[in-house]
N, C-alpha and C positions, 0 to 999 in steps of 0.2 A: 743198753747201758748208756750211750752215746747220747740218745734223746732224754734219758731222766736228767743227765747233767746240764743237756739245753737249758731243758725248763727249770733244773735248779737256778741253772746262772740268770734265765728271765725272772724268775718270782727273787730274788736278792736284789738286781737292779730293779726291777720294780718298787719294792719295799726298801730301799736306798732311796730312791727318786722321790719316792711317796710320806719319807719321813721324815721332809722339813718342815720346820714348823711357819707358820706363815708370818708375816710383821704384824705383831701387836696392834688392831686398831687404835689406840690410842697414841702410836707413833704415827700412825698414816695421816690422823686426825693433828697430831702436835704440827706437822709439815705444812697440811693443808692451811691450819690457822696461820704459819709464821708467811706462807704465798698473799693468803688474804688482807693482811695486816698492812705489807708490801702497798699492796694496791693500795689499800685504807690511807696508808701514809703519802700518795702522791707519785707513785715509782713510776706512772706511766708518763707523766707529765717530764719529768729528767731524760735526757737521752743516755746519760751514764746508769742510773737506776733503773730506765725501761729497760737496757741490754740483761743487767743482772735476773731481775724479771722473770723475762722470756727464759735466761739458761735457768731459773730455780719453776717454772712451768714445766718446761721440758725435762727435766729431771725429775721432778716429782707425776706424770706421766708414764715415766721408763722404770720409776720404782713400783707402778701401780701394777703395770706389763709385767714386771720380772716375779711380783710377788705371787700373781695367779700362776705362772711359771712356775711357784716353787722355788725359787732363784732367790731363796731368802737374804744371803751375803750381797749379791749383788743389790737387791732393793735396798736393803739399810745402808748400804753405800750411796745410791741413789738421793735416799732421802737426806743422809748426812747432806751432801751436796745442798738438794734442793732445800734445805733448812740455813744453810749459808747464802748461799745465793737472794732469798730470799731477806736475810739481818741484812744482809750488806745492801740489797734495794732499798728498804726502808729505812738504814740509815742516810745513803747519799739521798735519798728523796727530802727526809727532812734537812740533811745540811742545806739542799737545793733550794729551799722555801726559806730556811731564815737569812741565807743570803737575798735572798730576792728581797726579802722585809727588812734587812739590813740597809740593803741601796737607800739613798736617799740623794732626792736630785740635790743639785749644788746653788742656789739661791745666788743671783750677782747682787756682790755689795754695792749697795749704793754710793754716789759719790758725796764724799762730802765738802760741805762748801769751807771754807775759810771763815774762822769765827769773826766777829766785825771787832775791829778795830777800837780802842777807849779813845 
């Protein structure tokens, strides 16, 4: 009696553990675009933007981990993140560039002379 309940409680954790459903590829595929987009728009080039970057990498890595896991809540959490991480590099990458195209050096006025005299 003792061992049928084992194996009951092994085959219900098992079939608990086994029936999350996995992240939609086309979420894994949404995250991956918004990381590449990042880089597309100059994020490595920002030190504020590369940072962002790097954590929307590393985060979309630990949702790819947790999904084969099974670890379905955690991945779409993952990629939440790594879908933020990644807007917010490619916006400070482009602020970073129009400032740059902003700058413009400062040109000395020339001096000028005293009109002549009637």
């Amino acid at each position: 009696m003792m061992r049928s309940i084992s194996t009951l409680g092994l085959v219900a954790a098992l079939a608990v553990g086994c029936s999350a459903t996995p992240v939609p590829p086309a979420r894994m595929a949404s995250a991956d675009a918004a990381v590449q987009s990042a880089r597309e728009a100059g994020a490595e080039r920002s030190p504020e933007a590369s940072r962002h970057l790097t954590l929307a990498e590393d985060e979309l890595g630990k949702a790819k981990m947790l999904n084969s896991e099974g670890k379905t809540d955690e991945a779409e959490a993952a990629l939440t993140r790594a879908q933020s991480d990644a807007a917010l590099a490619a916006a400070l990458a482009r602020e970073a560039d129009q400032r740059a195209k902003s700058v413009t050096p400062i040109q000395p006025v020339p001096a000028t002379q005293p009109a002549p005299g009637p």
